[in-house]
Structures are given as structure tokens and as C-alpha cells.
N, CA, C and O atoms as a Tripos MOL2 file, in Angstrom:
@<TRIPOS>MOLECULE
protein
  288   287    72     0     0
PROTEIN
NO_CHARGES

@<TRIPOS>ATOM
      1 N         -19.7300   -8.0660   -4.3350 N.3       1 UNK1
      2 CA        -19.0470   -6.8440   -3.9390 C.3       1 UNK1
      3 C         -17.8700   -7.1540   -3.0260 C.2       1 UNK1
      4 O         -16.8400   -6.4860   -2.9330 O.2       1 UNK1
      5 N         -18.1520   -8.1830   -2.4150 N.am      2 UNK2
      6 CA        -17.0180   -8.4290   -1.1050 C.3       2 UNK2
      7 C         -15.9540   -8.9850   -2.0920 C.2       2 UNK2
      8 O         -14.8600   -8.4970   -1.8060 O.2       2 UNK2
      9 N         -15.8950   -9.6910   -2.9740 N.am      3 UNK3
     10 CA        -15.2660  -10.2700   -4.0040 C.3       3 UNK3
     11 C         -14.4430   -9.0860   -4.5840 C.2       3 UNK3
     12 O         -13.2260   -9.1370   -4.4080 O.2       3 UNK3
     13 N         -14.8470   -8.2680   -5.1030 N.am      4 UNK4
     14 CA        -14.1420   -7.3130   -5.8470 C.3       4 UNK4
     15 C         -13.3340   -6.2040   -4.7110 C.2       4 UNK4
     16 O         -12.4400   -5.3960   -4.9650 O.2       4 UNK4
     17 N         -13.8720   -6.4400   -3.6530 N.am      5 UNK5
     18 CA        -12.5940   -5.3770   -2.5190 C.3       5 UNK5
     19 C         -11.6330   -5.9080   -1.8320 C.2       5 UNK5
     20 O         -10.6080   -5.2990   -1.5250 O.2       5 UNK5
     21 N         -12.0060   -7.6660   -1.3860 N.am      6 UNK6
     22 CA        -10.6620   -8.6770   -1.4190 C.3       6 UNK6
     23 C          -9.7140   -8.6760   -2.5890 C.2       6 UNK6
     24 O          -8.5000   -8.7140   -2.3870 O.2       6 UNK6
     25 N         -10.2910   -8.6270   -3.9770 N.am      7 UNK7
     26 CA         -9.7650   -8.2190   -4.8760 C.3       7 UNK7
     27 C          -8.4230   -7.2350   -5.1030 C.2       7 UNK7
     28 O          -7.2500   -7.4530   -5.4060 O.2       7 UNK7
     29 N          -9.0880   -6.2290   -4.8450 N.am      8 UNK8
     30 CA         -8.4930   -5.2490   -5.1530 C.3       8 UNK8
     31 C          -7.5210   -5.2120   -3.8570 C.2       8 UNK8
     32 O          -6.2960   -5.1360   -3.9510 O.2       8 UNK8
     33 N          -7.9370   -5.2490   -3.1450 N.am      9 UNK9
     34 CA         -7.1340   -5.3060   -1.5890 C.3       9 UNK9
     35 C          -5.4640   -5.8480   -1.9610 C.2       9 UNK9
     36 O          -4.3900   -5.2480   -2.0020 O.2       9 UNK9
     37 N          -5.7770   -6.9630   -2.1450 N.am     10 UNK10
     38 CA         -4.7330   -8.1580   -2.7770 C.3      10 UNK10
     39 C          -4.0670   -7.5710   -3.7630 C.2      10 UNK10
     40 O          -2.8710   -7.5100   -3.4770 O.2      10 UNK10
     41 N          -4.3170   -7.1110   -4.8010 N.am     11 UNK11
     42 CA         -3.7080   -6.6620   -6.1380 C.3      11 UNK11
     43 C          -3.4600   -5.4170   -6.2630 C.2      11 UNK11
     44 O          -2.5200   -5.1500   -7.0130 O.2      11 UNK11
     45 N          -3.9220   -4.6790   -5.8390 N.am     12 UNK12
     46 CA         -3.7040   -3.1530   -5.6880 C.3      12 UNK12
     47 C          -2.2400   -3.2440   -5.2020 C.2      12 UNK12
     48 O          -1.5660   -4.2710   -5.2880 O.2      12 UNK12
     49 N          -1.7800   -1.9860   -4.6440 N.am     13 UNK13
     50 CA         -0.5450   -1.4300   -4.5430 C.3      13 UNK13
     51 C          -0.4510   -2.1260   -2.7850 C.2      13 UNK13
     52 O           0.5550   -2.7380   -2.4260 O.2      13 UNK13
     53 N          -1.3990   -1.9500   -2.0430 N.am     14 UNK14
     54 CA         -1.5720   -2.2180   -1.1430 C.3      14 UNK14
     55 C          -1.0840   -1.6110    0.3920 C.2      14 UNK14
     56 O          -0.9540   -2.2060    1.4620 O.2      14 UNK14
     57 N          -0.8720   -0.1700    0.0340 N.am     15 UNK15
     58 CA         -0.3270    0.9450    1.2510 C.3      15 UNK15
     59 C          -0.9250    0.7510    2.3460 C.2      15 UNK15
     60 O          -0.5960    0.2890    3.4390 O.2      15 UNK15
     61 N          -2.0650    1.2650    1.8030 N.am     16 UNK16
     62 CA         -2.9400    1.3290    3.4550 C.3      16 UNK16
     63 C          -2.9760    0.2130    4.2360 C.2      16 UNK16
     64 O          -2.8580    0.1710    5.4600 O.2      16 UNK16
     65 N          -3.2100   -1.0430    3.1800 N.am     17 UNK17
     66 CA         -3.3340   -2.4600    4.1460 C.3      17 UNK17
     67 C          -1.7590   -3.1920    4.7110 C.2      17 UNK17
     68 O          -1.7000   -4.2600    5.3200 O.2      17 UNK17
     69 N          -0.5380   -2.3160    4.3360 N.am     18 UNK18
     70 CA          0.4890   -2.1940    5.1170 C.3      18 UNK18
     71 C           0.8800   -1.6220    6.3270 C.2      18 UNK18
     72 O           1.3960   -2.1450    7.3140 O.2      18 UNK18
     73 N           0.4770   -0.1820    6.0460 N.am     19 UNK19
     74 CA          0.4040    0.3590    7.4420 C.3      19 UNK19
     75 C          -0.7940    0.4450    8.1370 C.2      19 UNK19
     76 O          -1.0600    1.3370    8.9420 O.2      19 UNK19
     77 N          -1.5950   -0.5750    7.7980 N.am     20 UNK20
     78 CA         -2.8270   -0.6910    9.0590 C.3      20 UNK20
     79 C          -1.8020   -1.8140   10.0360 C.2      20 UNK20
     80 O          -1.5400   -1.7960   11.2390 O.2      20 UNK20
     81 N          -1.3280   -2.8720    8.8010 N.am     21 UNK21
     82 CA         -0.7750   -3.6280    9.7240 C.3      21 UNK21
     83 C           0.3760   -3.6670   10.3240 C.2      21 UNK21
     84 O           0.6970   -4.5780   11.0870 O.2      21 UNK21
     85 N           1.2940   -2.4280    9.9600 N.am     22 UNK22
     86 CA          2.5260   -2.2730   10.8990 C.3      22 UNK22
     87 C           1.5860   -1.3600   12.3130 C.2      22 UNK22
     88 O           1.6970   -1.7040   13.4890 O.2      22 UNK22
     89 N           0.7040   -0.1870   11.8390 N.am     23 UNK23
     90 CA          0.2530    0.9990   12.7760 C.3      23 UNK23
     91 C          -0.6740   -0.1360   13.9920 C.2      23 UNK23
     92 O          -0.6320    0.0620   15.2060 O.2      23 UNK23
     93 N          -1.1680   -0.8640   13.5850 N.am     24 UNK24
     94 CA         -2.2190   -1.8310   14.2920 C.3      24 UNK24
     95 C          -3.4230   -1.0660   14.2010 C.2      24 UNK24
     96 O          -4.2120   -1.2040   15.1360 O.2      24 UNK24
     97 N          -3.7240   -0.3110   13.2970 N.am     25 UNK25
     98 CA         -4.8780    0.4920   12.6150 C.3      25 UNK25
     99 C          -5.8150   -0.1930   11.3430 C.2      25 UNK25
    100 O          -5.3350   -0.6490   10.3050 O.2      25 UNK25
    101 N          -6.9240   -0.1560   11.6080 N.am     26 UNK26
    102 CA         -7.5530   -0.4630   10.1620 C.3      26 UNK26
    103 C          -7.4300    0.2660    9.2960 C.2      26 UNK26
    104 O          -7.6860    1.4680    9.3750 O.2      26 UNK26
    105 N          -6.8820   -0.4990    7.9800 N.am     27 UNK27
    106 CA         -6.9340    0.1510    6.7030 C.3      27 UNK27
    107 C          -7.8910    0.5940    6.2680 C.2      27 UNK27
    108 O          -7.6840    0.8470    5.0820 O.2      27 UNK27
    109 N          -9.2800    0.9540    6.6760 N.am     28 UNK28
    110 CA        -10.3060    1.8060    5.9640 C.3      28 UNK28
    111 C          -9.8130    3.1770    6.9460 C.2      28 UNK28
    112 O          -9.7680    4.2690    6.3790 O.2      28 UNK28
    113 N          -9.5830    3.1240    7.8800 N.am     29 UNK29
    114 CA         -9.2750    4.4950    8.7620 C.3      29 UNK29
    115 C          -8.4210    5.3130    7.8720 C.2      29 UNK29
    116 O          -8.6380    6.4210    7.3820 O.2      29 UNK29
    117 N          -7.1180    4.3050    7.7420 N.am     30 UNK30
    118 CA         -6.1740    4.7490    6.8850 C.3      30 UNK30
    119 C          -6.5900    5.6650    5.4930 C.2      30 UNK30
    120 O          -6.5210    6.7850    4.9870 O.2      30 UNK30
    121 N          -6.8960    4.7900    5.3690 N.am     31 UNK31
    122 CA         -8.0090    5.4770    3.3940 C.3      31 UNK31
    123 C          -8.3900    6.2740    3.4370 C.2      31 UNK31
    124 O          -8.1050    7.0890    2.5600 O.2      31 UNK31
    125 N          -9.3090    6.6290    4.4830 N.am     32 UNK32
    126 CA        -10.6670    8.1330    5.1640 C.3      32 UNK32
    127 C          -9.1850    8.9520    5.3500 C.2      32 UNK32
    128 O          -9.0720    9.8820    4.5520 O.2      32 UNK32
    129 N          -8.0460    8.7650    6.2600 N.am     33 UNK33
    130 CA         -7.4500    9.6390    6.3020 C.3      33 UNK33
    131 C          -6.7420   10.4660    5.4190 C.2      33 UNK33
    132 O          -6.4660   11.6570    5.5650 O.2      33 UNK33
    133 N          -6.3860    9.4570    4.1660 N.am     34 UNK34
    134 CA         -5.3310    9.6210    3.0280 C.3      34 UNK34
    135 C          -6.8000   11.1020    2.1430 C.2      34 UNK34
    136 O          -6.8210   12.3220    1.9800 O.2      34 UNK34
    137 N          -7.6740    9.9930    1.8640 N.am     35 UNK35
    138 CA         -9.0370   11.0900    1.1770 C.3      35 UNK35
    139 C          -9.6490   12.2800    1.8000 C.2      35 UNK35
    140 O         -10.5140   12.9160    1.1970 O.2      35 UNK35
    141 N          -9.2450   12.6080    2.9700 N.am     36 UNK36
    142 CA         -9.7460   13.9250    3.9190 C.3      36 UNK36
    143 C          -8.6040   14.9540    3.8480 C.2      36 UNK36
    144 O          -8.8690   16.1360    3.6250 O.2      36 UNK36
    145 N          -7.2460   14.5020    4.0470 N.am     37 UNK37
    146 CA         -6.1830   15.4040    3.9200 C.3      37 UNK37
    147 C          -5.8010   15.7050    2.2870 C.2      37 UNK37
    148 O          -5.2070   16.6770    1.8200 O.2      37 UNK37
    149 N          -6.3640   14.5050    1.5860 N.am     38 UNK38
    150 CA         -5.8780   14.8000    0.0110 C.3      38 UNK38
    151 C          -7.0910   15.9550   -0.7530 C.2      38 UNK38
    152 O          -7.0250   16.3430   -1.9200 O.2      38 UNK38
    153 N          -8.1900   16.3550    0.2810 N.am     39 UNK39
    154 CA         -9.2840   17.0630   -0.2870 C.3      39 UNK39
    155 C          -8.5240   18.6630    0.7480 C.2      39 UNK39
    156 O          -8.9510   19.7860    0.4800 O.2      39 UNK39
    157 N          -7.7480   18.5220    1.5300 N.am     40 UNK40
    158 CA         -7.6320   19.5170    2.8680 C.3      40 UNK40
    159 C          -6.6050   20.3440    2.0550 C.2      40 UNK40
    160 O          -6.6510   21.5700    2.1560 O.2      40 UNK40
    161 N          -5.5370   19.6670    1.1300 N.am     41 UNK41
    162 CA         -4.1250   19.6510    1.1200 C.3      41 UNK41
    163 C          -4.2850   19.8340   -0.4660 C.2      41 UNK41
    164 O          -3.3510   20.5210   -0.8780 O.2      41 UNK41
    165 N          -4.9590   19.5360   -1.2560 N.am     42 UNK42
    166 CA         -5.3860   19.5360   -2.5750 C.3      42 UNK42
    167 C          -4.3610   18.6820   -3.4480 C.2      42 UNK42
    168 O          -3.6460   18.9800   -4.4040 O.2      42 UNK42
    169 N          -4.5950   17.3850   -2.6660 N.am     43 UNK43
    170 CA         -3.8280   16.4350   -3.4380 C.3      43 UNK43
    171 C          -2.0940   15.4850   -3.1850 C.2      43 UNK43
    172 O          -1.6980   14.3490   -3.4440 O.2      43 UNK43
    173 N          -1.2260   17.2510   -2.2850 N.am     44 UNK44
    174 CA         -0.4280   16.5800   -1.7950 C.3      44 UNK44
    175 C          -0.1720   14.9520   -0.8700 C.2      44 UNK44
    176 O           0.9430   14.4320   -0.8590 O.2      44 UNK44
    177 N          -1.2520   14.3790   -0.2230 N.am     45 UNK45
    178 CA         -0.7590   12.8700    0.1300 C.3      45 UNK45
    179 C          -0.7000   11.8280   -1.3020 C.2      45 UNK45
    180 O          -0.0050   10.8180   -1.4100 O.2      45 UNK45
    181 N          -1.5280   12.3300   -2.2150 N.am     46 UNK46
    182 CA         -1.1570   11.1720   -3.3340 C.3      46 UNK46
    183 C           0.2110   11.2210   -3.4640 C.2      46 UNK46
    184 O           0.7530   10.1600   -3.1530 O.2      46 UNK46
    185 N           0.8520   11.9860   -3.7740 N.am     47 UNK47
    186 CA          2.1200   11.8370   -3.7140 C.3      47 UNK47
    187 C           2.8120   10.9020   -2.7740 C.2      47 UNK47
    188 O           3.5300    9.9890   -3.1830 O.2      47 UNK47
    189 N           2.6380   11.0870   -1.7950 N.am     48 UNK48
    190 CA          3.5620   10.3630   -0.7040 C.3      48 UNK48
    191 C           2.7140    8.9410   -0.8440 C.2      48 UNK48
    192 O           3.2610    7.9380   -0.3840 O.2      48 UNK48
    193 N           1.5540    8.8200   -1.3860 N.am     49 UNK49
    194 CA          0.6540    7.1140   -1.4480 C.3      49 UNK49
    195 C           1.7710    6.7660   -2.7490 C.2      49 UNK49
    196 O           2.5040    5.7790   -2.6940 O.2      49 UNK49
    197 N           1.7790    7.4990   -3.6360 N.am     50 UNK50
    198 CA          2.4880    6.8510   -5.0990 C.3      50 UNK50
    199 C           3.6480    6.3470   -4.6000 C.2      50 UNK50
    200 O           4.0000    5.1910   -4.8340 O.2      50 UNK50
    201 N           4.4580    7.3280   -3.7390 N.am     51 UNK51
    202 CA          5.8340    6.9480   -3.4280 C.3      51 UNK51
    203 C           6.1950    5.8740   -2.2630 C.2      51 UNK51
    204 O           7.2560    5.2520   -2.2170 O.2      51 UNK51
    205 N           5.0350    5.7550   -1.2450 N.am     52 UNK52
    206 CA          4.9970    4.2680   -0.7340 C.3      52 UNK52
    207 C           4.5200    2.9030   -1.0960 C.2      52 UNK52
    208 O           4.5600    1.8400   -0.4760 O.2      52 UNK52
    209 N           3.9890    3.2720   -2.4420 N.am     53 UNK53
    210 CA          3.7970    2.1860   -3.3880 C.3      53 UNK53
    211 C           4.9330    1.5260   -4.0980 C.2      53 UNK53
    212 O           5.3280    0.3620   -4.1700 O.2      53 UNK53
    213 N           5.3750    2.8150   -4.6630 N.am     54 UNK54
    214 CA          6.9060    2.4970   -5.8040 C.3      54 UNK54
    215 C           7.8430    1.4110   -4.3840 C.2      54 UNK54
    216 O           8.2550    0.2690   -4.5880 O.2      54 UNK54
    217 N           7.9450    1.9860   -3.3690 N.am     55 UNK55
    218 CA          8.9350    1.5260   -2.2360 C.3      55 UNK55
    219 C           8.5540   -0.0910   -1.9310 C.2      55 UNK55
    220 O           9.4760   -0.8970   -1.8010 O.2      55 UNK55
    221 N           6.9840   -0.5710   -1.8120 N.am     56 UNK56
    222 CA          6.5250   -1.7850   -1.7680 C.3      56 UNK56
    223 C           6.7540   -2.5580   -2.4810 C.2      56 UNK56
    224 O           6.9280   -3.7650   -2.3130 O.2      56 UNK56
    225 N           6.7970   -1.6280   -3.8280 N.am     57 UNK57
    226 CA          7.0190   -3.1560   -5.0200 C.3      57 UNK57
    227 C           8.3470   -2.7470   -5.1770 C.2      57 UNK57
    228 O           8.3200   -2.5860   -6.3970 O.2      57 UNK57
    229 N           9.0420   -2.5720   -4.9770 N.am     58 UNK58
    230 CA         10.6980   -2.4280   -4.8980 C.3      58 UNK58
    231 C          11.0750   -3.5970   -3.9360 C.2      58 UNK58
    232 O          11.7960   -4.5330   -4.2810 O.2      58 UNK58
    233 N          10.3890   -3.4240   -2.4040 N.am     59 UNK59
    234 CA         11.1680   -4.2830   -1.7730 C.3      59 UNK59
    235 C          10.8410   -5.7880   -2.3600 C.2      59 UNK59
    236 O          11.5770   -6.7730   -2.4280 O.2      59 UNK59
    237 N           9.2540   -5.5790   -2.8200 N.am     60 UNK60
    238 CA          8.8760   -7.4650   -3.3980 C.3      60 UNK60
    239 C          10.2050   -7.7620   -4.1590 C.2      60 UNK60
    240 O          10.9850   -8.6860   -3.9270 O.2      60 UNK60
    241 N          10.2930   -6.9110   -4.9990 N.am     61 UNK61
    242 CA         11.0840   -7.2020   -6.0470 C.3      61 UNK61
    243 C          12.5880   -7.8630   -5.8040 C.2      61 UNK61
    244 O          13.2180   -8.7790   -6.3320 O.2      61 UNK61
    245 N          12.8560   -6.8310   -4.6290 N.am     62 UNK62
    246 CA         14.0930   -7.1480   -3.9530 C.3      62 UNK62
    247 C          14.4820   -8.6250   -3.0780 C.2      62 UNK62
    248 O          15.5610   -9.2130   -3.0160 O.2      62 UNK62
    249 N          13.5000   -8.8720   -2.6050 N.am     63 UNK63
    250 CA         13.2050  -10.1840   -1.9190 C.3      63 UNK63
    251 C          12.9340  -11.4630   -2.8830 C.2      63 UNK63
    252 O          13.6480  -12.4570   -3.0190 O.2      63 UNK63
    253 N          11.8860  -11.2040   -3.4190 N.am     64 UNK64
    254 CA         11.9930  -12.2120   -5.0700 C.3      64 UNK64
    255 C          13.4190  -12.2340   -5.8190 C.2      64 UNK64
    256 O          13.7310  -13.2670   -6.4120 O.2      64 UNK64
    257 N          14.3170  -11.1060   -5.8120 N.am     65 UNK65
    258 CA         15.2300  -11.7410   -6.1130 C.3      65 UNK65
    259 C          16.1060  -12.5110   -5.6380 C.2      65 UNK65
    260 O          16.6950  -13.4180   -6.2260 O.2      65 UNK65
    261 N          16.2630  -12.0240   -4.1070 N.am     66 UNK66
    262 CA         17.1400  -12.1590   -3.1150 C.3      66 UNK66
    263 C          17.0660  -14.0380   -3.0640 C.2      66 UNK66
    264 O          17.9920  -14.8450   -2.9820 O.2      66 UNK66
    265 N          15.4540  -14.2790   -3.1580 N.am     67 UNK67
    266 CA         14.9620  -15.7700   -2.7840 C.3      67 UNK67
    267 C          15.8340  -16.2150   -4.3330 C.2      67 UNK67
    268 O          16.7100  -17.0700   -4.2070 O.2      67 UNK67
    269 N          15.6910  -15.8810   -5.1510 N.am     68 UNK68
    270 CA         16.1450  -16.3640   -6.1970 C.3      68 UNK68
    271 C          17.6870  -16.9650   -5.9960 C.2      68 UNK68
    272 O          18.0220  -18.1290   -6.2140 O.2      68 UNK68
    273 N          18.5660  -15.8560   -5.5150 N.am     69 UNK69
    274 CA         19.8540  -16.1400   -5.7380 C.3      69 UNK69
    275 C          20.3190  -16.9260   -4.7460 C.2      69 UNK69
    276 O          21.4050  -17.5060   -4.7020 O.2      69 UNK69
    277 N          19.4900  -16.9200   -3.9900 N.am     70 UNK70
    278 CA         19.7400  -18.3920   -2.4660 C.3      70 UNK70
    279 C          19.5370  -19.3090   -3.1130 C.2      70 UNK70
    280 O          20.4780  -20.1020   -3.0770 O.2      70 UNK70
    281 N          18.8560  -19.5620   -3.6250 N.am     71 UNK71
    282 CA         18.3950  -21.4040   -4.6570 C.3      71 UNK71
    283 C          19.3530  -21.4320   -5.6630 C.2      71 UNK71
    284 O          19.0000  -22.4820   -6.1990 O.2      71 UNK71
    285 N          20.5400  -20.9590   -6.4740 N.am     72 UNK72
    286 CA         21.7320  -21.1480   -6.6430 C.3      72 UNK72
    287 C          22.7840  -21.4630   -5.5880 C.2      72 UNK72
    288 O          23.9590  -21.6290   -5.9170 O.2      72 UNK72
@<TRIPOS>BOND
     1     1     2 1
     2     2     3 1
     3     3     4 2
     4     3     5 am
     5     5     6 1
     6     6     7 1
     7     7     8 2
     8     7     9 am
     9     9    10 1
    10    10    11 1
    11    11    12 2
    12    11    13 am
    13    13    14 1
    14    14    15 1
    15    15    16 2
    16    15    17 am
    17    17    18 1
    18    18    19 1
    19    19    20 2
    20    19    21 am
    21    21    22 1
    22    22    23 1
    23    23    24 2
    24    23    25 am
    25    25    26 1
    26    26    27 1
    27    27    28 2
    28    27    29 am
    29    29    30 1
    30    30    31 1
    31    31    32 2
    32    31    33 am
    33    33    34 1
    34    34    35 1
    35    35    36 2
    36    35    37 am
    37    37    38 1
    38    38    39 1
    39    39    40 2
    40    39    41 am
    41    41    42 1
    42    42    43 1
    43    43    44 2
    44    43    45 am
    45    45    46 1
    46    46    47 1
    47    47    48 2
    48    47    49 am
    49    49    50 1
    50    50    51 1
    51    51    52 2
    52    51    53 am
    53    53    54 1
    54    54    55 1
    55    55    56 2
    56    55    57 am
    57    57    58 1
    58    58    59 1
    59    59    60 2
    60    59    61 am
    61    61    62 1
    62    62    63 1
    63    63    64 2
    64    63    65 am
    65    65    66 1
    66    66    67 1
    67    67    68 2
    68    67    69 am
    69    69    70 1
    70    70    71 1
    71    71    72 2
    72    71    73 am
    73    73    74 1
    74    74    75 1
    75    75    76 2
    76    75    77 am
    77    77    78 1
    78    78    79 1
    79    79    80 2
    80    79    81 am
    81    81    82 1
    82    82    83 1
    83    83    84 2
    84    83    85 am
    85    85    86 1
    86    86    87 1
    87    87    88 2
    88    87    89 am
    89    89    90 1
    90    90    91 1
    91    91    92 2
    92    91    93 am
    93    93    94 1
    94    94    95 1
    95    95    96 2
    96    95    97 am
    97    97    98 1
    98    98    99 1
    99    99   100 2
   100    99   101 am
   101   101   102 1
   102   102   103 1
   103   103   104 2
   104   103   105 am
   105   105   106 1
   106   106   107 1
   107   107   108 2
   108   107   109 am
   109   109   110 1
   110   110   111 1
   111   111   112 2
   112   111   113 am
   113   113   114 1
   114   114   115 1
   115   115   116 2
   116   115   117 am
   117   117   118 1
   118   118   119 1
   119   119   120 2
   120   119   121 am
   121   121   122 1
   122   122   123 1
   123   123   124 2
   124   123   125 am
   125   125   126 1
   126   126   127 1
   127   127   128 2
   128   127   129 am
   129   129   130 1
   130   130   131 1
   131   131   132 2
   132   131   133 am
   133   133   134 1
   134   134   135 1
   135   135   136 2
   136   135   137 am
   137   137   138 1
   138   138   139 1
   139   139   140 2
   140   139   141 am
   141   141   142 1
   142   142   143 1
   143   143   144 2
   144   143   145 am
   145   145   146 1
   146   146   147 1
   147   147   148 2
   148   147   149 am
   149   149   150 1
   150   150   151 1
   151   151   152 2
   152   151   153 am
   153   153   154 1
   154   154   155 1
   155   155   156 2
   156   155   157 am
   157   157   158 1
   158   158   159 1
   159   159   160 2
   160   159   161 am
   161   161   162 1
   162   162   163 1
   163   163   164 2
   164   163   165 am
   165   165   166 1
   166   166   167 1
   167   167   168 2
   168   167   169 am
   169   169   170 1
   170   170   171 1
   171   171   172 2
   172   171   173 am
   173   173   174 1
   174   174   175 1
   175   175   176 2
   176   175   177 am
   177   177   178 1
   178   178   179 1
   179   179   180 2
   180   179   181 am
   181   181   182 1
   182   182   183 1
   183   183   184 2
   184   183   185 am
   185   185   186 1
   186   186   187 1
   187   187   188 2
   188   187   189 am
   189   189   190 1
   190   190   191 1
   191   191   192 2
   192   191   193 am
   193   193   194 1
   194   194   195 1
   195   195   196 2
   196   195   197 am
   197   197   198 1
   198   198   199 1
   199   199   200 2
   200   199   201 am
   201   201   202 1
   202   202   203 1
   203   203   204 2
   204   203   205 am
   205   205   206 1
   206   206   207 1
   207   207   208 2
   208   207   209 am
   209   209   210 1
   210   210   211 1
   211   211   212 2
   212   211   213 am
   213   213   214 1
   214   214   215 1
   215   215   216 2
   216   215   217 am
   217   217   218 1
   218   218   219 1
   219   219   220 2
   220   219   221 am
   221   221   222 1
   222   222   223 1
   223   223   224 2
   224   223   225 am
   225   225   226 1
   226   226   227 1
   227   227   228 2
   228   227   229 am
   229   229   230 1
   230   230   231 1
   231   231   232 2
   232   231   233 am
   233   233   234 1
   234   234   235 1
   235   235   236 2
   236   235   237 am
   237   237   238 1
   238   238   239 1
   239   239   240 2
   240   239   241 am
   241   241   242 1
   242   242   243 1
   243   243   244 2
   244   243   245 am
   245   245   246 1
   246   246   247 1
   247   247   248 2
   248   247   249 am
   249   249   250 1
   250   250   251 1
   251   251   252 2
   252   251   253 am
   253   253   254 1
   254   254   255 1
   255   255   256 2
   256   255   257 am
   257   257   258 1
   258   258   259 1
   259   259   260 2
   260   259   261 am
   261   261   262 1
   262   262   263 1
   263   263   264 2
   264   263   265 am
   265   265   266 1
   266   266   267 1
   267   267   268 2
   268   267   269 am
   269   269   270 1
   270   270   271 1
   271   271   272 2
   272   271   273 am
   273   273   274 1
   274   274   275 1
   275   275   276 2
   276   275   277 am
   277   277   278 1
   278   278   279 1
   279   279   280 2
   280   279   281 am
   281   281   282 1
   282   282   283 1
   283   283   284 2
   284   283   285 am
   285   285   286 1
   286   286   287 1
   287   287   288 2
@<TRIPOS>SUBSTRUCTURE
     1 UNK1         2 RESIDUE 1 A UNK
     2 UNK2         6 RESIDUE 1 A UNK
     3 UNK3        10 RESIDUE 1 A UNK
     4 UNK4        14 RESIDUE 1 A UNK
     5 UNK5        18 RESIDUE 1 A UNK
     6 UNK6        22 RESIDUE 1 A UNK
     7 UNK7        26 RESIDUE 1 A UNK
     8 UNK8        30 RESIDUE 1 A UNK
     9 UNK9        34 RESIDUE 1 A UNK
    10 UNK10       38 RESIDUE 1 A UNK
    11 UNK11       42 RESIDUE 1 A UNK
    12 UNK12       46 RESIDUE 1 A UNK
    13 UNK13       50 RESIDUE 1 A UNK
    14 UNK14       54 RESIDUE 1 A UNK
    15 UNK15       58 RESIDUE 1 A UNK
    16 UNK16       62 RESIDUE 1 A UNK
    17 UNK17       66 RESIDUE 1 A UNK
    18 UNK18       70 RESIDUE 1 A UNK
    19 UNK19       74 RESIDUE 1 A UNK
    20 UNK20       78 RESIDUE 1 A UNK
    21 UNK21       82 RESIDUE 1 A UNK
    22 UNK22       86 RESIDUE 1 A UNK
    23 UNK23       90 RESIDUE 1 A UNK
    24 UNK24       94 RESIDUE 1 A UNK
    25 UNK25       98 RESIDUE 1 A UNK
    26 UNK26      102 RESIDUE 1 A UNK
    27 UNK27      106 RESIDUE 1 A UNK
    28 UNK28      110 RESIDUE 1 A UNK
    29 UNK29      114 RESIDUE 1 A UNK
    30 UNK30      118 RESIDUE 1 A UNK
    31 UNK31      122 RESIDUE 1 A UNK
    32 UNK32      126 RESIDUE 1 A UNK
    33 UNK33      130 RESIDUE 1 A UNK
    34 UNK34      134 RESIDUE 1 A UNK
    35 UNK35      138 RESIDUE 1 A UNK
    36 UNK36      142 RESIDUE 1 A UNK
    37 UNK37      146 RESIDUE 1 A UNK
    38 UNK38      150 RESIDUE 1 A UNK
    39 UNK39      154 RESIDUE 1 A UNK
    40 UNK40      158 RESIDUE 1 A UNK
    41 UNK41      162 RESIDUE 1 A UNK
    42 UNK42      166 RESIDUE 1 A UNK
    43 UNK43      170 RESIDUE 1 A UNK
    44 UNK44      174 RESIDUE 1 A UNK
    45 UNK45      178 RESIDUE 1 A UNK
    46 UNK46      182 RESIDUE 1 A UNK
    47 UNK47      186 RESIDUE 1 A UNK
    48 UNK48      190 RESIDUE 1 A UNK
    49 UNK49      194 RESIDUE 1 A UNK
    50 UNK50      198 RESIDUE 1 A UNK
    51 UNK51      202 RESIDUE 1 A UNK
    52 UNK52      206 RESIDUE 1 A UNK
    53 UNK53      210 RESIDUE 1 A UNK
    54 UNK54      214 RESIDUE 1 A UNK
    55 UNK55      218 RESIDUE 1 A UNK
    56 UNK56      222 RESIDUE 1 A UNK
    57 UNK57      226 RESIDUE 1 A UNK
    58 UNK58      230 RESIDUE 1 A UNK
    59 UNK59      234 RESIDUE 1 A UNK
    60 UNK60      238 RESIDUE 1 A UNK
    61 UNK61      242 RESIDUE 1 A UNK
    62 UNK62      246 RESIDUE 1 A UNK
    63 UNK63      250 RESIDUE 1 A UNK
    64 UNK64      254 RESIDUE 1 A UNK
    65 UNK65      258 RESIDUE 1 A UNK
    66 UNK66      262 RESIDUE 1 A UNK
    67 UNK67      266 RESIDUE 1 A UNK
    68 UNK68      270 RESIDUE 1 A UNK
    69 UNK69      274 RESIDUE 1 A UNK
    70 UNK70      278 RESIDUE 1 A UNK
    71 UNK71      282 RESIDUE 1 A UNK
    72 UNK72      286 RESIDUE 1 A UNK
């Protein structure tokens, strides 16, 4: 079980375990919070989780390239 939530941790989109570590908050707090307001709010934070996802793998992307065009 611990296997499959390092897992996912790693490979997932990885929001929460971003801003645990900018907030200095644990990312399970984070999660409870995202799933309490998304049951309060009827869904509105997925939205804003999708759209700090799209923004994460944008910047990888951006940086993977960035590293790229330095090694030319």
C-alpha cells in the first residue's frame, strides 16, 4: 500500500505535494481541504486543482526545454 501512494504521489499531477511544500503544510491536510470544500462548494475547487495542474506541467515542460536549449 505504501508502494502505491509513493506511487502515485510521484506520478500524479502532484498539487497538493507542491503546495504543502511551498505552504510548509502537509499534503494530506491539503487533500482533506481540497475534498471538504469540493463537497461544501459542489465541486468548484476541482477546477482550480485541474488548473494548478495544467500550470505544473507547463512549467516542467518549460524548464525541460529551457535545459535543452542551454546544451546547444
Amino acid at each position: 500500500m505504501k508502494f502505491l501512494h509513493s506511487f502515485l504521489e510521484e506520478r500524479a499531477f502532484g498539487v497538493c505535494s507542491k503546495l504543502g511544500e511551498r505552504l510548509g503544510i502537509s499534503s494530506g491536510v491539503i487533500r482533506m481541504y481540497f475534498i471538504y470544500t469540493s463537497f461544501l462548494t459542489f465541486g468548484s475547487p476541482i477546477l482550480v486543482y485541474l488548473v494548478l495542474a495544467f500550470w505544473l506541467n507547463i512549467r516542467k515542460y518549460l524548464r525541460r526545454q529551457n535545459d535543452f536549449v542551454k546544451d546547444f
